[in-house]
N, C-alpha and C positions, 0 to 999 in steps of 0.2 A: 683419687688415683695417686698412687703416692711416684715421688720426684726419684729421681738417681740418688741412690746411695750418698748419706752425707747432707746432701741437696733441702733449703728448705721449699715449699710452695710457699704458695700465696693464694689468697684466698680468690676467688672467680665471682663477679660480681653480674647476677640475673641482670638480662638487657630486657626483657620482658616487657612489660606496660611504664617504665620510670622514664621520664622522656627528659633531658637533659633541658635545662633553664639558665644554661652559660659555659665555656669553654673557658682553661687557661692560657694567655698569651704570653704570659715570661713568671717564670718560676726559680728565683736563685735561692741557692744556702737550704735551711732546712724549712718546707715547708710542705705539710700533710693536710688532705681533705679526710674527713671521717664522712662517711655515706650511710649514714643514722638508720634512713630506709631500704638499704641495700637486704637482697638477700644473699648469705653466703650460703655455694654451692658444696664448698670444700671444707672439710674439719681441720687439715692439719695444717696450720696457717706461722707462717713466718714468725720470727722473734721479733721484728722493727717492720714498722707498715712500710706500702712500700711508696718511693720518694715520686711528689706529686713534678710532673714535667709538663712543658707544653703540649695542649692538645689536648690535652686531661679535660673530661665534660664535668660540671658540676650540677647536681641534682636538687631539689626541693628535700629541705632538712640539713643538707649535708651543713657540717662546720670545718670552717677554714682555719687553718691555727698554721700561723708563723712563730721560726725559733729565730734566739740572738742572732742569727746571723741571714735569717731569710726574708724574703719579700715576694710579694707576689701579685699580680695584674690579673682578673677576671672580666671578660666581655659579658653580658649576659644576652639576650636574644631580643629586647626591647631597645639595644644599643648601650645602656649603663655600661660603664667601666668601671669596677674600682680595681684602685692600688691597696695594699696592706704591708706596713713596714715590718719592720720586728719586733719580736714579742707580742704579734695581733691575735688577735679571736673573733670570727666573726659566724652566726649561725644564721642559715637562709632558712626564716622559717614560714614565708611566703611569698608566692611569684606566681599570677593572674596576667597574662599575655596574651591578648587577641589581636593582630594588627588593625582588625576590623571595627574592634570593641569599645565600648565605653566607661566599662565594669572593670578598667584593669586595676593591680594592686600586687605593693609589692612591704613587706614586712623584713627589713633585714636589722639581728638583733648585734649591737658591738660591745663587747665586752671588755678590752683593753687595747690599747694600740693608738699606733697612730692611721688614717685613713682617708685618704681624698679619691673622692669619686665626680664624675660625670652625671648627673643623670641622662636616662634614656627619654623614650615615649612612653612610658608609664605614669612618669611624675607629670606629662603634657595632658592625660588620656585618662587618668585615673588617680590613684590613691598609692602615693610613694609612701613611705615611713623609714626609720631610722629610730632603732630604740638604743641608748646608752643607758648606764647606770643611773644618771639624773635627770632626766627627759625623754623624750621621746618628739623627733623633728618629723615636721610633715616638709616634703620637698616637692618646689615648683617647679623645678628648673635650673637649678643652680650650680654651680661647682664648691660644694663645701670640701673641707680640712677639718677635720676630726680629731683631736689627742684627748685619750684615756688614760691619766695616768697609774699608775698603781694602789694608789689610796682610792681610785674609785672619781676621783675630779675630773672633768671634760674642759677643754677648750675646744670654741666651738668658731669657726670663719671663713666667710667665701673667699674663693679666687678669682680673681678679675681674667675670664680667661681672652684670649688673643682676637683682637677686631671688637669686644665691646667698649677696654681702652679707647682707641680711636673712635667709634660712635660717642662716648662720654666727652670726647676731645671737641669732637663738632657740634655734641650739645650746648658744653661750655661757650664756645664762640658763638653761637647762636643767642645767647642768653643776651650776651655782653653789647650793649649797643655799639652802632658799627663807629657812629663819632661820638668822642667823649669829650664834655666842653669840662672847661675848668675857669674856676671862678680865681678874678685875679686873688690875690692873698693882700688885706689888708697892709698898709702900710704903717707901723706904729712905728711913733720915735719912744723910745725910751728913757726916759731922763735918768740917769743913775746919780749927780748929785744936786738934784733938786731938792 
């Protein structure tokens, strides 16, 4: 059905059987979800997709791509969050979520960018992944940091995130015996013109 004169549409995306596997929480600058598995209802479709904003669901397949100036935060439905800076790419190309299950499993593929995520109950419950250009990480639990730079090289690093500090703080003192004896320090004379 064509728009008002002048006017472009946008294409209408089948809600059908695709059941959303994460919502977006904050969406700045330029950043587009492509919905791979999507079916378009509409032909005559817009010149510029159109701009991904909070609330926006994200589906199994879809790819995330931030520009220079966007970033953007995805919840997924197992609890996972990630962040994606600018210049990111990242393609969901599987997501296995049963609250109930033990089969769960989650495949997301990074292909540039920088990216620190949460994991959820997948990574608890199941089979996390994280594939980059040079690896492919299996996730237990952790809060990694991600950079992809452009030639293709990964830095790869956890974040110590808030209250496990403090637990590391009373493991430390735990460690350390509570009295610490010291032995006196010899007493040498030193003869310098002997």
């Amino acid at each position: 059905m064509p728009g008002p004169a002048g006017a472009q549409t946008v294409p209408a995306v089948q809600a059908g059987t695709a059941k959303p596997i994460g919502k977006v929480v904050n969406a700045v600058g330029s950043v587009t979800i492509e919905h791979v598995n999507a079916v378009v209802l509409q032909a005559n479709v817009a010149s510029q997709p159109e701009q991904t904003k909070v609330g926006d669901s994200v589906y199994l397949s879809d790819v995330v791509q931030t520009g220079a100036d966007g970033k953007i935060s995805i919840t997924f439905t197992d609890g996972t969050a990630f962040n994606l800076s600018s210049n990111a790419r990242m393609a969901l190309s599987d997501f296995v979520y049963d609250p109930n299950g033990k089969s769960n499993s989650t495949l997301f593929n990074l292909t540039k960018g920088t990216f620190t995520f949460v994991a959820g109950k997948i990574a608890k419950t199941g089979d996390m992944k994280i594939d980059t250009p040079v690896a492919t990480m299996g996730i237990r639990g952790t809060t990694p940091h991600v950079e992809i730079a452009e030639d293709g090289s990964v830095k790869f690093s956890t974040l110590i995130e808030e209250g496990k500090s403090k637990a590391t703080e009373k493991l430390e003192k735990l460690e350390k015996p509570a009295v610490q004896h010291h032995e006196p320090k010899p007493n040498l004379d030193i003869c310098r013109r002997c």
